[in-house]
C-alpha positions in Angstrom: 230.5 252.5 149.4 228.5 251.8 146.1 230.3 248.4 145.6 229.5 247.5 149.1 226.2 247.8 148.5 226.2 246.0 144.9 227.9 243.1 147.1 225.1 243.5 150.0 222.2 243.3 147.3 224.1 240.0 145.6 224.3 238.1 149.0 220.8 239.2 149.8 219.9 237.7 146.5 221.5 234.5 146.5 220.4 234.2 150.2 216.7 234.4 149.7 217.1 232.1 146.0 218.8 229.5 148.2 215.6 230.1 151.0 213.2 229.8 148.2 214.8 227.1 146.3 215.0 225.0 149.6 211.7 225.7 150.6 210.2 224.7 147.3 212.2 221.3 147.2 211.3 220.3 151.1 207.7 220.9 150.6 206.7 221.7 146.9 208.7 219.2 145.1 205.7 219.0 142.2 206.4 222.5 140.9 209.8 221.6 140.5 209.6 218.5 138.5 209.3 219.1 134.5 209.1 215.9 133.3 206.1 215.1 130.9 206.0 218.0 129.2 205.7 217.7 125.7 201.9 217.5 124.6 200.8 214.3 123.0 197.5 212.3 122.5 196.7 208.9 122.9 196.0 207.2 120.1 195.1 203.5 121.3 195.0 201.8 124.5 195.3 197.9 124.8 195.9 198.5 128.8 198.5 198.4 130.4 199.5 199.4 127.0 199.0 202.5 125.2 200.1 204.1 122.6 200.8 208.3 122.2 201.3 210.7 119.5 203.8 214.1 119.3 202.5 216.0 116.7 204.6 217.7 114.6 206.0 221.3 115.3 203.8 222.7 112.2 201.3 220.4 111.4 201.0 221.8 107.6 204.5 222.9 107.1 207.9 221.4 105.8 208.7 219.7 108.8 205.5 217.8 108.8 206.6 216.7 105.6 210.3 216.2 105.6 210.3 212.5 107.0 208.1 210.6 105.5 208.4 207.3 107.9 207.0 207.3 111.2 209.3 207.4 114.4 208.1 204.7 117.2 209.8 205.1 120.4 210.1 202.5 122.9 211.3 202.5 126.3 212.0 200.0 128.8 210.0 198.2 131.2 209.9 199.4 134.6 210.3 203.4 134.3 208.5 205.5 133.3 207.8 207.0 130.0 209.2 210.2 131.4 212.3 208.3 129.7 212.0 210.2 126.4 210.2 213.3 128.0 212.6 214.2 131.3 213.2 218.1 130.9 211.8 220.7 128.3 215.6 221.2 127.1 216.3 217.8 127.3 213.8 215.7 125.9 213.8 213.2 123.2 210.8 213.6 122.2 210.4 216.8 121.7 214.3 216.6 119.5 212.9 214.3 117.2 209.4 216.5 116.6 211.4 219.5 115.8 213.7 217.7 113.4 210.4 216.7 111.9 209.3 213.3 112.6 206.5 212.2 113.5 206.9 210.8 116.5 205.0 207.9 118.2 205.6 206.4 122.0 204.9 202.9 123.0 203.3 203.8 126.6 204.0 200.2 128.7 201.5 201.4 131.7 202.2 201.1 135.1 201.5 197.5 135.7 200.4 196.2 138.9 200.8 192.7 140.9 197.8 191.8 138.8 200.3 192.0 135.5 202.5 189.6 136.9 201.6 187.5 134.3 202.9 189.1 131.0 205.7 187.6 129.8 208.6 188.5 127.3 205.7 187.5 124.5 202.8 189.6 125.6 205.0 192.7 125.6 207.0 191.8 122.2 205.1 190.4 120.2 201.6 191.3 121.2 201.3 194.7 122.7 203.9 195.2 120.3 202.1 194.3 117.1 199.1 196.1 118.7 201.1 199.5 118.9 202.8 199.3 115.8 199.2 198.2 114.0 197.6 202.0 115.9 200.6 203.9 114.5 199.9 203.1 110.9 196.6 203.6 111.2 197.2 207.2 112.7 199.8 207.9 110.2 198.6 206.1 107.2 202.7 204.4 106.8 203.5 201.0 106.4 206.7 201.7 106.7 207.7 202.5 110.2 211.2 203.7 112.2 211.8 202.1 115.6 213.9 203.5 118.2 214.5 201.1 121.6 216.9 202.1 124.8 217.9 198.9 126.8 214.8 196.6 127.2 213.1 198.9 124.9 215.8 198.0 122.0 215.6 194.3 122.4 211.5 194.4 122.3 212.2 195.9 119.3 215.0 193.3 118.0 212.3 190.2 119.2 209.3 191.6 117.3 211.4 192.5 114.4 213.2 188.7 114.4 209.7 187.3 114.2 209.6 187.9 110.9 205.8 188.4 110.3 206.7 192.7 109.8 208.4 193.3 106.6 207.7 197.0 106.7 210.1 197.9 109.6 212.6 200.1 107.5 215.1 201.9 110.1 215.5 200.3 113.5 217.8 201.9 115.9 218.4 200.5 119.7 220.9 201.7 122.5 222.4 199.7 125.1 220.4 196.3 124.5 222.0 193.2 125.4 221.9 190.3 123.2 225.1 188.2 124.3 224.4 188.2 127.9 228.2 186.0 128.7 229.8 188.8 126.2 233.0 190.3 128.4 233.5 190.8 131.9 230.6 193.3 133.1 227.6 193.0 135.6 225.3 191.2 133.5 227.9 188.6 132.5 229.0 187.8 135.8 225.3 187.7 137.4 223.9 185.6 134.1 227.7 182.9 134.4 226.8 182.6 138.2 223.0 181.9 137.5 224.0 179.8 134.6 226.1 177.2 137.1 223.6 177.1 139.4 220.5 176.6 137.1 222.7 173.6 135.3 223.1 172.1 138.5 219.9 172.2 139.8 218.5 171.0 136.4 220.9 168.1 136.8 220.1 166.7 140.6 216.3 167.8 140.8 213.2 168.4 139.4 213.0 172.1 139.9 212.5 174.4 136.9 212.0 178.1 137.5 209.1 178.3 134.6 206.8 175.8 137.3 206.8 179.0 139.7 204.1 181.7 139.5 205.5 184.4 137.6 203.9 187.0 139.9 206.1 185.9 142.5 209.7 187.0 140.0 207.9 190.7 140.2 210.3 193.0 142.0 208.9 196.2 143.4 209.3 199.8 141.9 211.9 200.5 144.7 214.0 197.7 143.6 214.3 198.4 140.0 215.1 202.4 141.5 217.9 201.0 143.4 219.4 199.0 140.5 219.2 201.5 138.0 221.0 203.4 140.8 223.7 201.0 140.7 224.7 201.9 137.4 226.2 204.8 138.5 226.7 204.4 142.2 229.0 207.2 142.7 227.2 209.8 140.5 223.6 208.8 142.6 225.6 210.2 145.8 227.2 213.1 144.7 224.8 214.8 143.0 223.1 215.7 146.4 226.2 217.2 147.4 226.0 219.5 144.3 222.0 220.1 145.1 223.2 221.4 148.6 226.1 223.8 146.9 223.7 225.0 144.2 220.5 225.7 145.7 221.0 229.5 145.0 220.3 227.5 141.3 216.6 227.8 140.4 217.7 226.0 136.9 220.2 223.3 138.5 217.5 222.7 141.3 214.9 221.9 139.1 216.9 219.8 136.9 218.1 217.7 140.3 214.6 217.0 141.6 213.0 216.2 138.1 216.0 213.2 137.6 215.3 212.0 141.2 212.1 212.1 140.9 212.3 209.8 138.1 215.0 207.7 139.1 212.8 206.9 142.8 210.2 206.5 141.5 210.6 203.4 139.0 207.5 200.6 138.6 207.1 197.3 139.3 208.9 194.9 136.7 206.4 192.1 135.0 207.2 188.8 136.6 206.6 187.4 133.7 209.6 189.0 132.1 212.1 188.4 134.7 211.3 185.0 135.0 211.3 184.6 131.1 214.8 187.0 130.9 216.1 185.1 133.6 215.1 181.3 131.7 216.0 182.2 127.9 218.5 184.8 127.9 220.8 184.3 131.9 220.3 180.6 132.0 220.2 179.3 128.5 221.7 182.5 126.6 219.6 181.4 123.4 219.7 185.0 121.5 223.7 184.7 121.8 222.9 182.3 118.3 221.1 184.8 117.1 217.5 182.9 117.6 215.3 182.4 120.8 211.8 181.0 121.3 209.6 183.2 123.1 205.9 181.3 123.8 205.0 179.9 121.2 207.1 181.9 118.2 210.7 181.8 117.3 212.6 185.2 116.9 215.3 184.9 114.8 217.0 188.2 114.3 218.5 186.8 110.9 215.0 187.7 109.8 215.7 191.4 110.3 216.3 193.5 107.3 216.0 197.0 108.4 218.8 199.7 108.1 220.1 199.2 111.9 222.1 202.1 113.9 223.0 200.4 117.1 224.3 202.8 120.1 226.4 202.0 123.5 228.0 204.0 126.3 231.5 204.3 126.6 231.6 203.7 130.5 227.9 201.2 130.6 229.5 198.6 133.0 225.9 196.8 132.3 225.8 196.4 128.1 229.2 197.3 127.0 229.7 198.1 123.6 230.5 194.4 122.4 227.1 193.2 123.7 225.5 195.4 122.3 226.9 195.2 119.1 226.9 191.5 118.2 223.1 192.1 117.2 225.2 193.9 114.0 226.7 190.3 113.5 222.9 188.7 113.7 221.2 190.4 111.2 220.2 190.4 107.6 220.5 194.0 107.3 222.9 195.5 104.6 222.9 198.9 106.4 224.2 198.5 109.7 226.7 200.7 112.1 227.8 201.1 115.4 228.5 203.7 117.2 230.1 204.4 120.6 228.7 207.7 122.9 230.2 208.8 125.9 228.5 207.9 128.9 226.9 204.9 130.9 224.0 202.8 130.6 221.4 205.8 131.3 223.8 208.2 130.3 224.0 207.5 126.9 220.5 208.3 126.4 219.6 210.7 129.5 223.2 212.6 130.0 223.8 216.2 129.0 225.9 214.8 125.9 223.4 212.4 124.9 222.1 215.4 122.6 225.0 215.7 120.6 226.4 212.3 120.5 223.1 210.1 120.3 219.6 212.3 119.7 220.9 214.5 116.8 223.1 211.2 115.2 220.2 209.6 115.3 218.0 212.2 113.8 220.6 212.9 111.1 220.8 209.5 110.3 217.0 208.9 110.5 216.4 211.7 107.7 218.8 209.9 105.4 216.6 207.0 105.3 213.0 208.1 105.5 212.4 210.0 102.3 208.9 210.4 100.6 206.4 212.5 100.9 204.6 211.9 104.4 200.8 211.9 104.1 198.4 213.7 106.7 198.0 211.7 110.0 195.0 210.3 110.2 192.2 212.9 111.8 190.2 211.3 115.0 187.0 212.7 115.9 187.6 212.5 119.4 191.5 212.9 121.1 192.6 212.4 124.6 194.9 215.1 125.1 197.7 214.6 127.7 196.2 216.6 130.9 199.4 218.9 131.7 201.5 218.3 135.6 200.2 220.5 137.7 202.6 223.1 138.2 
């Protein structure tokens, strides 16, 4: 009789955790999203651009101390910063601060059709420079650390291969393309096909895709969802099989909602960009040489000097490994590696291995090449905090 009733309570309990969870997720979806929650200040703001600040976990103590060279993270274009900040326990962010970095976040904005404008060179090479010129400011470095995922990594690569920065010591991307023709992926197949096409246009007509108003190249946050999507196409359907076999799972629910919320809710993509991706890296596949002109500035990564520690995804049918690592090849650095880590293209930086295999690599790595004593960050009168999600 006494285990019948232990069993009555347990069903009772995971009847009215699965009532409450599914309640919550059909009409309070906000309480369950933790994305975004690592404090952090705003340091500068060139808009859509700004630029934020994660303290240190003791701002007096050892860790504030232990790495002398300033961490700048930089995501992609077109999501959202919540990138390096998705989950409490699974935020990059908040790894690096606690191994003792300070840690610095290029902040792209949410750009609008007004944006449509900026191009490849207003994002690498002037917001860039803007962001990187706030940072040592704040933390009174020259010498910097630059971390990029995807688009991120290959903003980083272009301002570096400018050459005007000669205090970028560590730079450190994951999944960024260079070779966009390099094997027999996504990317390759979509940049041959576009390839053909654009040298036969080029050859019988007038038409050049850099005459057309770049506003029109801007694809819409729902696109840029769906093709990130893409990436793992099987993976995007199942897990809402495993949401409806787990909502007894206050933990598992939350984690669901916060990466679907994230991954629906991607932003408009800079015309600009597209249209200059599409023109110097599909069409033409300049930075395959190792040197591509971007306005009016050549980036040349054989300008690049910095220790490198290039990352890809075992399974990233986007930037496999060999595209990503011919930027290795490119370089002037004398301290380069590769590495491989399981997963796909947002996997390798967002999975629930990316800890082991790419955060804590990284970190180990990073501390082996930023020694010196750190000095105090800069102290600002006035700081915009982050205002917290409302939970």
């Amino acid at each position: 009789m006494k285990k019948l009733f232990k069993t009555a309570l347990k069903i009772n309990e995971l009847a009215v955790n699965t009532a409450t969870n599914a309640a919550d997720w059909f009409f309070r979806k906000d309480i369950l999203i933790q994305s975004g929650k690592t404090e952090y200040e705003i340091i500068a703001e060139h808009l859509p651009m700004r630029v934020r600040y994660y303290a240190p976990a003791a701002a007096k103590g050892e860790a504030a101390k232990q790495h002398a060279v300033p961490l700048v993270m930089v995501p992609p274009l077109g999501v959202t910063t919540e990138t390096f900040d998705l989950m409490p326990d699974r935020s990059l962010v908040k790894s690096m601060v606690e191994a003792g970095f300070r840690v610095y976040l290029v902040d792209w904005g949410k750009p609008e059709r007004k944006d449509g404008h900026l191009g490849l060179f207003d994002y690498s090479h002037t917001m860039m420079g803007q962001a990187l010129q706030a940072v040592r400011e704040h933390s009174q470095s020259k010498e910097i650390s630059m971390f990029g995922w995807c688009m991120g990594g290959l903003l980083c690569l272009l301002y570096a291969g400018y050459g005007h920065d000669k205090h970028i010591r560590n730079l450190l991307t994951v999944a960024s393309p260079i070779d966009l023709r390099d094997g027999k992926n996504i990317m390759a197949f979509a940049s041959n096909t576009l390839n053909v096409t654009a040298r036969f246009i080029r050859k019988y007509s007038e038409f050049r895709l850099d005459r057309i108003n770049p506003t029109l190249f801007s694809p819409p946050g729902w696109m840029v969802s769906l093709g990130f999507k893409l990436t793992a196409p099987v993976a995007s359907i199942t897990t809402y099989w495993d949401l409806l076999t787990r909502l007894n799972d206050r933990d598992f629910v939350e984690q669901h909602t916060t990466t679907a919320d994230y991954l629906n809710n991607m932003m408009l993509y800079p015309g600009g960009v597209v249209r200059d991706f599409m023109i110097r890296f599909a069409v033409d596949n300049k930075l395959a040489n190792g040197k591509v002109k971007i306005g009016n500035e050549v980036s040349d990564l054989g300008n690049i000097t910095a220790n490198m520690l290039v990352f890809a995804g075992e399974t990233d049918h986007l930037v496999p490994g060999s595209m990503a690592k011919k930027s290795l090849t490119m370089v002037a650095s004398k301290d380069k590696s590769f590495l491989l880590a399981p997963g796909g293209h947002m996997g390798v930086i967002l999975g629930s291995q990316a800890r082991e295999h790419v955060w804590n690599k990284s970190a180990e790595w990073l501390s082996g090449h930023s020694h010196e004593t750190a000095p105090e960050p800069k102290v600002r009168k006035r700081a915009d905090k982050k205002i917290p999600r409302a939970a």
